[in-house]
PQR file with spaces between the fields and no chain letter, atoms N, CA, C, O and H, PARSE charges and radii, in Angstrom:
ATOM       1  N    UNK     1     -13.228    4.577   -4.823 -0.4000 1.5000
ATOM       2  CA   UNK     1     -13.646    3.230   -5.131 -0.0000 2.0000
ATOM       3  C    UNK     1     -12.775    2.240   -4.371  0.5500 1.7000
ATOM       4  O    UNK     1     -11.572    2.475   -4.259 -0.5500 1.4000
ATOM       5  N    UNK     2     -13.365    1.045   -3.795 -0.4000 1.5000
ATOM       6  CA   UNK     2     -12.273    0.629   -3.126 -0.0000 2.0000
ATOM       7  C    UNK     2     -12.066   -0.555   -3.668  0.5500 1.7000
ATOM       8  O    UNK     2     -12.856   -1.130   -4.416 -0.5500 1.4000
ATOM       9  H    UNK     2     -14.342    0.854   -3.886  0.4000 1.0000
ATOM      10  N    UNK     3     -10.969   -0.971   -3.300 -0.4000 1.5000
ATOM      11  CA   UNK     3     -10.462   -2.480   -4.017 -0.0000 2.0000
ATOM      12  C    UNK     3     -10.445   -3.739   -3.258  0.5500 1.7000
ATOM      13  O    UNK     3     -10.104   -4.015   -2.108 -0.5500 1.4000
ATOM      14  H    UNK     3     -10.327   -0.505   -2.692  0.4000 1.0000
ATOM      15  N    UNK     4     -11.012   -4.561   -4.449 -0.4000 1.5000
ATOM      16  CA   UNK     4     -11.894   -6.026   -3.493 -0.0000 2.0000
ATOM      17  C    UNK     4     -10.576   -7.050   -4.384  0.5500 1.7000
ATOM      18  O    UNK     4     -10.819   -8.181   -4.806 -0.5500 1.4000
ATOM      19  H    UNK     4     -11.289   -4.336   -5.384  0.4000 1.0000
ATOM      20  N    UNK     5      -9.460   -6.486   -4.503 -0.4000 1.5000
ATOM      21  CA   UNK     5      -8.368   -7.930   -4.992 -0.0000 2.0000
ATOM      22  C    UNK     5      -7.303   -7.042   -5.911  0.5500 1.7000
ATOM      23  O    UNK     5      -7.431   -6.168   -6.769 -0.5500 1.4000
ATOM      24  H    UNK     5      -9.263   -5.567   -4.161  0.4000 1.0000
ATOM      25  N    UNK     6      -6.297   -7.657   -5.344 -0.4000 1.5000
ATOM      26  CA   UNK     6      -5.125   -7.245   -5.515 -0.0000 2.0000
ATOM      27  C    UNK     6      -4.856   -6.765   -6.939  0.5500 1.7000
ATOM      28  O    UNK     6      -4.023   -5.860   -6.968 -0.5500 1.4000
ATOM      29  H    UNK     6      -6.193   -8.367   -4.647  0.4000 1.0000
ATOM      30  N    UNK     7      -5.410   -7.182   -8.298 -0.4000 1.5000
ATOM      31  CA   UNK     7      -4.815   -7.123   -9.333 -0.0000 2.0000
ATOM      32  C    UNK     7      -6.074   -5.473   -9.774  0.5500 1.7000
ATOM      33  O    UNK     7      -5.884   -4.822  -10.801 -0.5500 1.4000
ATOM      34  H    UNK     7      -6.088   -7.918   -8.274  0.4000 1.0000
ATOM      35  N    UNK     8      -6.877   -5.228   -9.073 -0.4000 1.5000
ATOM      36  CA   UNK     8      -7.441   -4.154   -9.281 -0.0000 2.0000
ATOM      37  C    UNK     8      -6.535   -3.099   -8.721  0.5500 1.7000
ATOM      38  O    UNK     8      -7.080   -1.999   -8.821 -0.5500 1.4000
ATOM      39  H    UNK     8      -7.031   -5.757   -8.239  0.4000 1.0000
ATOM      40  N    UNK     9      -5.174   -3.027   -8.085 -0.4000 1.5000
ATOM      41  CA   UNK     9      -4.519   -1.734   -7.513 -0.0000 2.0000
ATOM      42  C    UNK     9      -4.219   -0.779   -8.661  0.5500 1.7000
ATOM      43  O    UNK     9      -4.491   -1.089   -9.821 -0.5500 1.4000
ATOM      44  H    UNK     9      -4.731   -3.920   -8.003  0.4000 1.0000
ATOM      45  N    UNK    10      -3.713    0.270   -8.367 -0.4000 1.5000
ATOM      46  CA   UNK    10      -2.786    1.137   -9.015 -0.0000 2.0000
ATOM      47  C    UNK    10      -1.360   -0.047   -9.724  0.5500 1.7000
ATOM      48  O    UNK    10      -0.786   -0.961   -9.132 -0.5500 1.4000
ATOM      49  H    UNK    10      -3.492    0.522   -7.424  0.4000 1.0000
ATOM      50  N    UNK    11      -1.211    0.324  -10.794 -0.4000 1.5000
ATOM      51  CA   UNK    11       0.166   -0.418  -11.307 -0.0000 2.0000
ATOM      52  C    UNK    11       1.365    0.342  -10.710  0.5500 1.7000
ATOM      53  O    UNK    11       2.350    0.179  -11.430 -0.5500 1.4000
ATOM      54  H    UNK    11      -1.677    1.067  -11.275  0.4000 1.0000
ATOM      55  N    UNK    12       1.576    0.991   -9.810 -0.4000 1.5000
ATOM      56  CA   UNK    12       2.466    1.485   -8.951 -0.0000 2.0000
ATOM      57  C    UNK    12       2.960    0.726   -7.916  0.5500 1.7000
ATOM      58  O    UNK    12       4.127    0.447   -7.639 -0.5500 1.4000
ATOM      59  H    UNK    12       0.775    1.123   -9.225  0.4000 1.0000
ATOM      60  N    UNK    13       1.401    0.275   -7.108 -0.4000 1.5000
ATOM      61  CA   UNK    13       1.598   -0.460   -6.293 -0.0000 2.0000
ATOM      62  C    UNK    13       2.062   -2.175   -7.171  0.5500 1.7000
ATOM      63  O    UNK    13       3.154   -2.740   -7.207 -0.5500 1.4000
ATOM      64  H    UNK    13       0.453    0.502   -7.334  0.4000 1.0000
ATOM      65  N    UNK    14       1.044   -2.490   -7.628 -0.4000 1.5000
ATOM      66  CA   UNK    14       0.889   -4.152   -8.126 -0.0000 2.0000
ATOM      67  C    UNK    14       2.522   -4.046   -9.030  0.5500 1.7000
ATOM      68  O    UNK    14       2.942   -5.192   -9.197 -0.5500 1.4000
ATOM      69  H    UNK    14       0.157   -2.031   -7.598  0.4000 1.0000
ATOM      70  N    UNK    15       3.180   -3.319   -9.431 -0.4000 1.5000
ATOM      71  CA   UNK    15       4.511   -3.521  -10.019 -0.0000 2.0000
ATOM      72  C    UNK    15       5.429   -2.957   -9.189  0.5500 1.7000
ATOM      73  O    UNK    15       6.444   -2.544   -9.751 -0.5500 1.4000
ATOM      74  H    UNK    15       2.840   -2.388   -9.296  0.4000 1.0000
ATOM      75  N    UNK    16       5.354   -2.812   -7.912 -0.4000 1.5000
ATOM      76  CA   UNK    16       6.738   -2.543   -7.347 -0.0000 2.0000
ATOM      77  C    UNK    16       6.893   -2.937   -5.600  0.5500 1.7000
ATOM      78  O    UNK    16       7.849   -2.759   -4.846 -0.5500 1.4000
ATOM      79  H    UNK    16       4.529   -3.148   -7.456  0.4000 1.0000
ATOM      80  N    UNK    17       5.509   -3.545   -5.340 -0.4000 1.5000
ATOM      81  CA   UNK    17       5.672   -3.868   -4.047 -0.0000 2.0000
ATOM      82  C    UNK    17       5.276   -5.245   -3.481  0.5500 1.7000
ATOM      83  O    UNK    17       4.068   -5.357   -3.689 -0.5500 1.4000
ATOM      84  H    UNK    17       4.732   -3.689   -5.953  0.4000 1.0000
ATOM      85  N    UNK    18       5.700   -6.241   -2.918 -0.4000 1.5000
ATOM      86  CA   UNK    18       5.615   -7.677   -2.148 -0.0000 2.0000
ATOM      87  C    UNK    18       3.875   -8.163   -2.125  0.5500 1.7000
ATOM      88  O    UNK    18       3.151   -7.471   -1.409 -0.5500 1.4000
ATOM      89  H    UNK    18       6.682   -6.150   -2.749  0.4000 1.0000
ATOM      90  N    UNK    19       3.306   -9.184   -2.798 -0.4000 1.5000
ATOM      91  CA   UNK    19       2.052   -9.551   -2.537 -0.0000 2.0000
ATOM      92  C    UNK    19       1.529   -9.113   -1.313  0.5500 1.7000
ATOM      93  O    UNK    19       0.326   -8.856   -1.258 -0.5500 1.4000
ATOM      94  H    UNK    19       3.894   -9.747   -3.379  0.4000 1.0000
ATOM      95  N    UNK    20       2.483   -8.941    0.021 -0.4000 1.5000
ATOM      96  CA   UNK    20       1.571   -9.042    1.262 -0.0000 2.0000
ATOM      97  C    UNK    20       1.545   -7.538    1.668  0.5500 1.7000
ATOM      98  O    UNK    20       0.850   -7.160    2.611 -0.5500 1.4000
ATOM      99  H    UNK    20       3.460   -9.149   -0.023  0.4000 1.0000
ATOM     100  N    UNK    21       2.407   -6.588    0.850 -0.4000 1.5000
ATOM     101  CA   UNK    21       2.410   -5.289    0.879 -0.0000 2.0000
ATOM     102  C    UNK    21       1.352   -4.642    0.161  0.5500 1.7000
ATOM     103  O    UNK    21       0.852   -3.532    0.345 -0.5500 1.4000
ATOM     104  H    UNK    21       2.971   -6.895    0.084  0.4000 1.0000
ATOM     105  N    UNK    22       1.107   -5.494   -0.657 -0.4000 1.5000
ATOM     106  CA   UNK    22      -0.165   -4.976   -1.589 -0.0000 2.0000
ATOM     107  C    UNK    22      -1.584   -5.467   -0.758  0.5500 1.7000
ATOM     108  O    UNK    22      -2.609   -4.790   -0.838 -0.5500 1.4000
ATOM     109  H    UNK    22       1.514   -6.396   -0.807  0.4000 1.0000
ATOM     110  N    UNK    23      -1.521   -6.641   -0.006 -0.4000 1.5000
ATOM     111  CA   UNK    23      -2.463   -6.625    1.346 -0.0000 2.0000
ATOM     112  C    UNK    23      -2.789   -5.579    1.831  0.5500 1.7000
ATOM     113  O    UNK    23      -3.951   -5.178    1.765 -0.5500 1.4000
ATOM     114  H    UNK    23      -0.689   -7.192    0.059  0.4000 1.0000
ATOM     115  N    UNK    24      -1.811   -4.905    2.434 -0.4000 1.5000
ATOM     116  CA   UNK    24      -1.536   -3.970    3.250 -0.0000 2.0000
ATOM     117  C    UNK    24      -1.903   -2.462    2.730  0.5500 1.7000
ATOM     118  O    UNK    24      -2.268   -1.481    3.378 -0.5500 1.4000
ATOM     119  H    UNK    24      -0.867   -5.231    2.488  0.4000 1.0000
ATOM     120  N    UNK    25      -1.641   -2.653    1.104 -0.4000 1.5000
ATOM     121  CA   UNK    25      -2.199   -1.385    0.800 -0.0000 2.0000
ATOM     122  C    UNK    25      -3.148   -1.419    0.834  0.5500 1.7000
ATOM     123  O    UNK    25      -3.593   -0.529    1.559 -0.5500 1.4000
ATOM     124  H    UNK    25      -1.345   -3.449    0.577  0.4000 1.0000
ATOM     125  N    UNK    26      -3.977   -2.109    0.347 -0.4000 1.5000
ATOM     126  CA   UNK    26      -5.472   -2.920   -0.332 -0.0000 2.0000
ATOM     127  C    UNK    26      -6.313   -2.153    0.791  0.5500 1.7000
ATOM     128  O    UNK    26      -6.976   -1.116    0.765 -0.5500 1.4000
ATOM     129  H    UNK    26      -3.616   -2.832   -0.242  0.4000 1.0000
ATOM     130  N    UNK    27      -6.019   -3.074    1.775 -0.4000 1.5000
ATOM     131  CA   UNK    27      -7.005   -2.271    3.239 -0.0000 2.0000
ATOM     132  C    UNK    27      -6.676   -1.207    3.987  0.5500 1.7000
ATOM     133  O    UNK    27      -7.379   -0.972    4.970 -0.5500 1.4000
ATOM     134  H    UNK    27      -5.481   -3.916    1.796  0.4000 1.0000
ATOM     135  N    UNK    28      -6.134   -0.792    3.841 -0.4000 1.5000
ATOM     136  CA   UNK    28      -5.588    0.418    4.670 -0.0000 2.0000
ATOM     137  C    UNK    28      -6.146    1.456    3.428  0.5500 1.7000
ATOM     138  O    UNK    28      -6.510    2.584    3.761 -0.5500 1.4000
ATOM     139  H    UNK    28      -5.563   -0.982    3.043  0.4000 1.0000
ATOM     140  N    UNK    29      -6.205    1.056    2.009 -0.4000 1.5000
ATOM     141  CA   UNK    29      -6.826    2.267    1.244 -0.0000 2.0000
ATOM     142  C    UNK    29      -8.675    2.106    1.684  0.5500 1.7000
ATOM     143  O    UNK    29      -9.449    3.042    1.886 -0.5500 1.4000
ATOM     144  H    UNK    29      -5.910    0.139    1.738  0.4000 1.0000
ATOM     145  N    UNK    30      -8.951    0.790    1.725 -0.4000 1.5000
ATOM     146  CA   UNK    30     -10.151    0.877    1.568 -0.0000 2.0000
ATOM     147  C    UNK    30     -11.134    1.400    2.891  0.5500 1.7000
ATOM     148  O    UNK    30     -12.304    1.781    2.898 -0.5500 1.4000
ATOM     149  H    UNK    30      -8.322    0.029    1.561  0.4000 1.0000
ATOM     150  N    UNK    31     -10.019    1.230    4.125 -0.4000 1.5000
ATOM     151  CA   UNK    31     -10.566    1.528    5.615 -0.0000 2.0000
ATOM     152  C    UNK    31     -10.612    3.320    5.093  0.5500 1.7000
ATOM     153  O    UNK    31     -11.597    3.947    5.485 -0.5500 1.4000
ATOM     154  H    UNK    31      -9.068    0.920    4.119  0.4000 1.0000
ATOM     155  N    UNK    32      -9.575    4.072    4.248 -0.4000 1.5000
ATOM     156  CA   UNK    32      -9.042    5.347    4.620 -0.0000 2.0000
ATOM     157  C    UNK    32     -10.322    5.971    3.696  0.5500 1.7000
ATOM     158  O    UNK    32     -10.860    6.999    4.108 -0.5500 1.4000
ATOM     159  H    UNK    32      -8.775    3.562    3.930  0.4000 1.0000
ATOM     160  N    UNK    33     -10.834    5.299    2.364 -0.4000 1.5000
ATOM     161  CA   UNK    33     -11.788    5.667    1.990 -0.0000 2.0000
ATOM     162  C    UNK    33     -13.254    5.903    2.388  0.5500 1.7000
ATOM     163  O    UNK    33     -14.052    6.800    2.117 -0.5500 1.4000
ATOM     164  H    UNK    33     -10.397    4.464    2.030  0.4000 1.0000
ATOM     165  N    UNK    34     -13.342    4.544    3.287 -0.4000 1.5000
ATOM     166  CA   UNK    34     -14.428    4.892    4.010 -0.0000 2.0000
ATOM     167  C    UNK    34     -14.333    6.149    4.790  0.5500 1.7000
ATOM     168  O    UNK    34     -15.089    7.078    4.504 -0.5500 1.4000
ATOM     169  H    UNK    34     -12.694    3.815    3.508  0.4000 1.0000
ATOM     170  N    UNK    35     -13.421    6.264    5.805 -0.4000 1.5000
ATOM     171  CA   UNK    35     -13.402    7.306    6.905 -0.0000 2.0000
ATOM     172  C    UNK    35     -12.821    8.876    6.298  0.5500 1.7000
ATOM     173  O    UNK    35     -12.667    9.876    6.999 -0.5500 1.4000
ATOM     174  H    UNK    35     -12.807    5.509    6.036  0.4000 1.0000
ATOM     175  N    UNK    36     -12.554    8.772    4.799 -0.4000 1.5000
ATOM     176  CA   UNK    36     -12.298   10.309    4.673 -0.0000 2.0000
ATOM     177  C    UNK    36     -13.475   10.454    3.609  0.5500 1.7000
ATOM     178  O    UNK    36     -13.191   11.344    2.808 -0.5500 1.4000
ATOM     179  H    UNK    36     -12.679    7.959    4.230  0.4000 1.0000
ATOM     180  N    UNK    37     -14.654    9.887    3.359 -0.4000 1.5000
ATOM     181  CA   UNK    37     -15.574   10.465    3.063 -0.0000 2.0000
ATOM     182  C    UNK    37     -15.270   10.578    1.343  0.5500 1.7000
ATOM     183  O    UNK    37     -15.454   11.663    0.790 -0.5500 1.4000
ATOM     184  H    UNK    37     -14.886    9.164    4.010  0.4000 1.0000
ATOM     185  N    UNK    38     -14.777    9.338    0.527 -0.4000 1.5000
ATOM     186  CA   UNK    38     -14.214    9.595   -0.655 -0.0000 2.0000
ATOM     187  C    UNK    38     -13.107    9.597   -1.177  0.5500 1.7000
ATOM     188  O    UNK    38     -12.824    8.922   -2.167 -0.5500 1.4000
ATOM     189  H    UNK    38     -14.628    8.457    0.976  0.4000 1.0000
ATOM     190  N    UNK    39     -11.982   10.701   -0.311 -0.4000 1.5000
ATOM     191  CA   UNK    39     -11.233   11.375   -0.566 -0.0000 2.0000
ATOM     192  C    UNK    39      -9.805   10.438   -1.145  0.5500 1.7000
ATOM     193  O    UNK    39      -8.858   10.092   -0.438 -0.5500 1.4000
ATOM     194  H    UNK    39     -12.212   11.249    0.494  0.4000 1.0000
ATOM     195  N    UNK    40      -9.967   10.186   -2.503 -0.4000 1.5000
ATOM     196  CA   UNK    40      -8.709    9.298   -2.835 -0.0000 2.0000
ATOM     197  C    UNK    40      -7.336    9.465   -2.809  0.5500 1.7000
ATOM     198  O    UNK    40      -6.441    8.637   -2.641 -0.5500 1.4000
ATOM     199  H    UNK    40     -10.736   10.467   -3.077  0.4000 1.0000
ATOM     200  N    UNK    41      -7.304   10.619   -2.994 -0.4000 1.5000
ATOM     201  CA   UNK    41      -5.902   11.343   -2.615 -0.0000 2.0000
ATOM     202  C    UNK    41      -5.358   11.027   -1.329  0.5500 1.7000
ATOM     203  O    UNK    41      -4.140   10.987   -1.153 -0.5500 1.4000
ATOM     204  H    UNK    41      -8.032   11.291   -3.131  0.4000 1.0000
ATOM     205  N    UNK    42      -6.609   10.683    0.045 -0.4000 1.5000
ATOM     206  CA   UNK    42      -5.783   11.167    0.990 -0.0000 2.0000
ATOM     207  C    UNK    42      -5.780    9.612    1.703  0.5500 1.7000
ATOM     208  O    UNK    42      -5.079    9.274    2.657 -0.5500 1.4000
ATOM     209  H    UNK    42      -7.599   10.715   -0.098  0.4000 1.0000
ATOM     210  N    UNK    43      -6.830    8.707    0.917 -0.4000 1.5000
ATOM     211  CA   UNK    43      -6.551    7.239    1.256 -0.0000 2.0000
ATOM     212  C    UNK    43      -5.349    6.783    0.480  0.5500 1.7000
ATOM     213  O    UNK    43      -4.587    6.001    1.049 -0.5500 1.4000
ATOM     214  H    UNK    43      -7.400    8.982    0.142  0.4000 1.0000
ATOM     215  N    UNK    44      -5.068    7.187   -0.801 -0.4000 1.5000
ATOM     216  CA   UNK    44      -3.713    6.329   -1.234 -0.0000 2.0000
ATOM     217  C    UNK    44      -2.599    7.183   -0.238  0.5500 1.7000
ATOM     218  O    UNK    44      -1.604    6.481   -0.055 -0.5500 1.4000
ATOM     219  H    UNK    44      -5.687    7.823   -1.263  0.4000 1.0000
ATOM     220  N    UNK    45      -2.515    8.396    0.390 -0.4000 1.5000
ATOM     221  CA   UNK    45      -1.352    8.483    1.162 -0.0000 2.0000
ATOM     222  C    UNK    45      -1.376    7.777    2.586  0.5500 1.7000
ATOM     223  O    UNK    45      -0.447    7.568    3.367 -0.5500 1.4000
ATOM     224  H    UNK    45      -3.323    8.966    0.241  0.4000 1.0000
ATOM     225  N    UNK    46      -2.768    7.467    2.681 -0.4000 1.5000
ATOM     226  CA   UNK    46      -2.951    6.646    4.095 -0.0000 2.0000
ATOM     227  C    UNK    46      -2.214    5.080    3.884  0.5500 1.7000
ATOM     228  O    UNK    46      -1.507    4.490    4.702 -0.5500 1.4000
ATOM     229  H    UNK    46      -3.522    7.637    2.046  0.4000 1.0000
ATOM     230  N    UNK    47      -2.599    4.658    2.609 -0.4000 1.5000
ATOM     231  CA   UNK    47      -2.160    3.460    2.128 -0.0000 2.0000
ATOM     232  C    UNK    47      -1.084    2.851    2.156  0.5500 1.7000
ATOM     233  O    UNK    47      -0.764    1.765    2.640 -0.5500 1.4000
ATOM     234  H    UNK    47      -3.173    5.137    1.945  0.4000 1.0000
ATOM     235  N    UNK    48      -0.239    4.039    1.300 -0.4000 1.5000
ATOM     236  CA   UNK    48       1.521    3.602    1.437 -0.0000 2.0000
ATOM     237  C    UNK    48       2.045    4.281    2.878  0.5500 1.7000
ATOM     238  O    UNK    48       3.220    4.059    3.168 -0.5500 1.4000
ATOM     239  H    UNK    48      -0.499    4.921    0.906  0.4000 1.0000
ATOM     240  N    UNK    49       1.352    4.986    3.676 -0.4000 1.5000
ATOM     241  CA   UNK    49       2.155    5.188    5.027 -0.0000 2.0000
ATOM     242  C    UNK    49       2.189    4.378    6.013  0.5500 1.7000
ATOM     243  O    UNK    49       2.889    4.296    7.023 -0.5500 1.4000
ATOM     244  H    UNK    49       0.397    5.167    3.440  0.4000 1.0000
ATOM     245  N    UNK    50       0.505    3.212    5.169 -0.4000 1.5000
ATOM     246  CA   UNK    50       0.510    1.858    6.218 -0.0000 2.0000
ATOM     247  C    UNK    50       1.442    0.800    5.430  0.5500 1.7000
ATOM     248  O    UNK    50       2.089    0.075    6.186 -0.5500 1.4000
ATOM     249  H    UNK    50      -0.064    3.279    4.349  0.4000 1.0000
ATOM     250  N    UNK    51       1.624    0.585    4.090 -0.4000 1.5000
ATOM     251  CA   UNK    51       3.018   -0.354    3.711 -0.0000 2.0000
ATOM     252  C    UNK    51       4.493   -0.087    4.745  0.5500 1.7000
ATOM     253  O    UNK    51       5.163   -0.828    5.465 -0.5500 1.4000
ATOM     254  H    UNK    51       1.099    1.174    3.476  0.4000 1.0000
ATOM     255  N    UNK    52       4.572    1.622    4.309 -0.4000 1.5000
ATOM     256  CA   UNK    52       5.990    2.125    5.158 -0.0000 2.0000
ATOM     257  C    UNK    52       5.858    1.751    6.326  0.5500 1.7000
ATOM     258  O    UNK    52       6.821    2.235    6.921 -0.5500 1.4000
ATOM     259  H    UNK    52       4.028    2.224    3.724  0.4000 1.0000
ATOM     260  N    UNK    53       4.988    0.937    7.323 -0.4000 1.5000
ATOM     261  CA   UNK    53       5.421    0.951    8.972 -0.0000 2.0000
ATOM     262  C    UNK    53       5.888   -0.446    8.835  0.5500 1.7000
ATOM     263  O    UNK    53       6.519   -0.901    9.790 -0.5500 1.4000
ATOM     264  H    UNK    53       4.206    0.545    6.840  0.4000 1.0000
ATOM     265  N    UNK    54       5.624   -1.425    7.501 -0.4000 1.5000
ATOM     266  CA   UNK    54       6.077   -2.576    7.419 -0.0000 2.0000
ATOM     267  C    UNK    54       7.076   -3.453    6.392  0.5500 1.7000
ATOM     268  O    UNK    54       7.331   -4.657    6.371 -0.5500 1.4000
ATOM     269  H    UNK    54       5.111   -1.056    6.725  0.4000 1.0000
ATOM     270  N    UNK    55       7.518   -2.383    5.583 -0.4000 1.5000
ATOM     271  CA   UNK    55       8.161   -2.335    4.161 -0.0000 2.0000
ATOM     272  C    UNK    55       9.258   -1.085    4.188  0.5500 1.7000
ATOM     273  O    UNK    55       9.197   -0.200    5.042 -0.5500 1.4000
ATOM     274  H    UNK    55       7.311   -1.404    5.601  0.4000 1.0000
ATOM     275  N    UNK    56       9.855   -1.109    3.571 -0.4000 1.5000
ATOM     276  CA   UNK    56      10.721   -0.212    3.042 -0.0000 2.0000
ATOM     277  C    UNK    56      11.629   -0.510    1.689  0.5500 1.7000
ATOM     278  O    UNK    56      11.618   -1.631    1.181 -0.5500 1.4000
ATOM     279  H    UNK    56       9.905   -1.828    2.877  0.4000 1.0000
ATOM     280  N    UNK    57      12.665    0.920    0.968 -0.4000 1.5000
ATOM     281  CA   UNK    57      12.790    0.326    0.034 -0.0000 2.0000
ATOM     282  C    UNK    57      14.363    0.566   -0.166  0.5500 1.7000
ATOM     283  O    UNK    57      15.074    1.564   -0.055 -0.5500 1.4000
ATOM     284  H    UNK    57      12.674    1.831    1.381  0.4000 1.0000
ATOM     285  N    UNK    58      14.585   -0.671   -0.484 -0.4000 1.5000
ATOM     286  CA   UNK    58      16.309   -1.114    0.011 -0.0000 2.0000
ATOM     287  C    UNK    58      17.074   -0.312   -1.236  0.5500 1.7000
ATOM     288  O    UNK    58      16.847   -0.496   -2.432 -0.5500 1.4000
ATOM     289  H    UNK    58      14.007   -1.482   -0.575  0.4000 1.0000
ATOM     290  N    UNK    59      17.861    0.455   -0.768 -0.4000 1.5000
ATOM     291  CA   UNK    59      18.454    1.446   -1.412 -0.0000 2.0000
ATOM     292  C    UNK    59      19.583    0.616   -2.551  0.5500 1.7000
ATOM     293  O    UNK    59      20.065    1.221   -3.508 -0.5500 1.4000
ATOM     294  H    UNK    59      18.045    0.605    0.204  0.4000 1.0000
ATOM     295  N    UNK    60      19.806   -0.449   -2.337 -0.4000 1.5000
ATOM     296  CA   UNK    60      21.222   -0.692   -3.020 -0.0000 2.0000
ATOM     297  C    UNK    60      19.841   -1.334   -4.633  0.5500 1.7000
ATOM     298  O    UNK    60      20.010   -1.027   -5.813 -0.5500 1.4000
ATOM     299  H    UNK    60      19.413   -0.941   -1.559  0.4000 1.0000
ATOM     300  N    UNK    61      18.897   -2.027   -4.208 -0.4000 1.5000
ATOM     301  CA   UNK    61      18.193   -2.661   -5.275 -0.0000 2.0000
ATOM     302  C    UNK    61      17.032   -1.897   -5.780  0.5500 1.7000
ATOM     303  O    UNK    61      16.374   -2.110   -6.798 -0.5500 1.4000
ATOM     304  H    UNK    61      18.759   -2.276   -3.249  0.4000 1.0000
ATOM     305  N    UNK    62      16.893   -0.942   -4.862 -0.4000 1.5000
ATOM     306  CA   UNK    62      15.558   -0.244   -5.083 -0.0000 2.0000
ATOM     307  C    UNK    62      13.988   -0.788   -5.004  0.5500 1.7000
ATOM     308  O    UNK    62      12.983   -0.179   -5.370 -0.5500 1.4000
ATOM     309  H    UNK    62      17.428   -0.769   -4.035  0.4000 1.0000
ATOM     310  N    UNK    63      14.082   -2.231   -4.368 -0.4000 1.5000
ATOM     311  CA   UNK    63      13.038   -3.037   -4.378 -0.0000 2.0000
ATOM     312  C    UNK    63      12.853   -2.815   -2.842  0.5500 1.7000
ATOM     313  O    UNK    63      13.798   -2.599   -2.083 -0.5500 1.4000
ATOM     314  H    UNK    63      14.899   -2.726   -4.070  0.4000 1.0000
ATOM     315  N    UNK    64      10.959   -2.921   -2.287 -0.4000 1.5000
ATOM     316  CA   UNK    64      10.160   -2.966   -1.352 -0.0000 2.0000
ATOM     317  C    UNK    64      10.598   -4.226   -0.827  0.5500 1.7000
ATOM     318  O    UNK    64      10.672   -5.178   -1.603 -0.5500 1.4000
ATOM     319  H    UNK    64      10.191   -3.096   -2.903  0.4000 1.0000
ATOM     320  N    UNK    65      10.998   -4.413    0.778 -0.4000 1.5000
ATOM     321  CA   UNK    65      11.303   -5.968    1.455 -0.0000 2.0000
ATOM     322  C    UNK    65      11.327   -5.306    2.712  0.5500 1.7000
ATOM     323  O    UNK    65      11.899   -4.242    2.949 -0.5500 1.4000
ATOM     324  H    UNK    65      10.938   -3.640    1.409  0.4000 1.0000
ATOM     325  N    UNK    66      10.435   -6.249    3.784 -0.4000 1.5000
ATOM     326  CA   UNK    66      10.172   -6.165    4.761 -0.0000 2.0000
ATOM     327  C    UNK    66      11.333   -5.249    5.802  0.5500 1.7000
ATOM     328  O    UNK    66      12.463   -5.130    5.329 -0.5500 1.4000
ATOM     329  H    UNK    66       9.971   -7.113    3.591  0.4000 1.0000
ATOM     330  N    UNK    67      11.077   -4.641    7.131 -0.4000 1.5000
ATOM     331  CA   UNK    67      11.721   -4.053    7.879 -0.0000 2.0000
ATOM     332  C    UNK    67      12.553   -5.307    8.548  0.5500 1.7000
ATOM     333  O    UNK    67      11.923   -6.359    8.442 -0.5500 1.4000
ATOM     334  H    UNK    67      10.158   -4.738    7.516  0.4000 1.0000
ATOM     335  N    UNK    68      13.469   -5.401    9.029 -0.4000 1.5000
ATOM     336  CA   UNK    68      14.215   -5.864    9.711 -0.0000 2.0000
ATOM     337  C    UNK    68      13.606   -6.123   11.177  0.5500 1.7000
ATOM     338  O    UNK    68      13.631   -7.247   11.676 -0.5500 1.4000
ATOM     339  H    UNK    68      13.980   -4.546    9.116  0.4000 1.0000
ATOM     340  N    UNK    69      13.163   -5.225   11.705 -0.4000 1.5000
ATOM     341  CA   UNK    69      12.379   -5.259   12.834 -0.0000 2.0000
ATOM     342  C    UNK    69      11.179   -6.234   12.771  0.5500 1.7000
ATOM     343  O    UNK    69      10.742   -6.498   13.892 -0.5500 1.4000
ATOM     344  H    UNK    69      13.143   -4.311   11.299  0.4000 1.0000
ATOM     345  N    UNK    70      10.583   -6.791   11.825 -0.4000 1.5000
ATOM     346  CA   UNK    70       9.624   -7.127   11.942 -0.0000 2.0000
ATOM     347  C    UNK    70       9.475   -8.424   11.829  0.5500 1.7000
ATOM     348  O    UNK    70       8.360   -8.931   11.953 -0.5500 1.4000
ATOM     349  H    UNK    70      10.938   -6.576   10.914  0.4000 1.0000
């Protein structure tokens, strides 16, 4: 099922990661659903591997904040 607004995510995502990270999940789940034919399992790992190229999670706070690089 794919998600048309942010407050429909997983409470995984919507409680632990940056509004624009939850962008980022949002479509990257909903592109991964289309193209794997369903497969939710393998769009939510598509999802957070597209947060991780732009997020990470700062070890001293344990909170999601942008890469440095970016």
């Amino acid at each position: 099922m794919p998600y048309n607004k942010r407050s429909e995510l997983p409470d995984q995502v919507k409680d632990n990661v940056p509004p624009h990270a939850q962008d980022i999940y949002k479509e990257a789940f909903n592109n991964a659903i289309d193209q794997y034919d369903g497969d939710e399992e393998r769009a939510h790992a598509t999802a957070w591997a597209a947060v991780k190229q732009k997020y990470e999670k700062d070890e001293d706070s344990g909170r999601w904040k942008r890469k440095d690089n970016d």
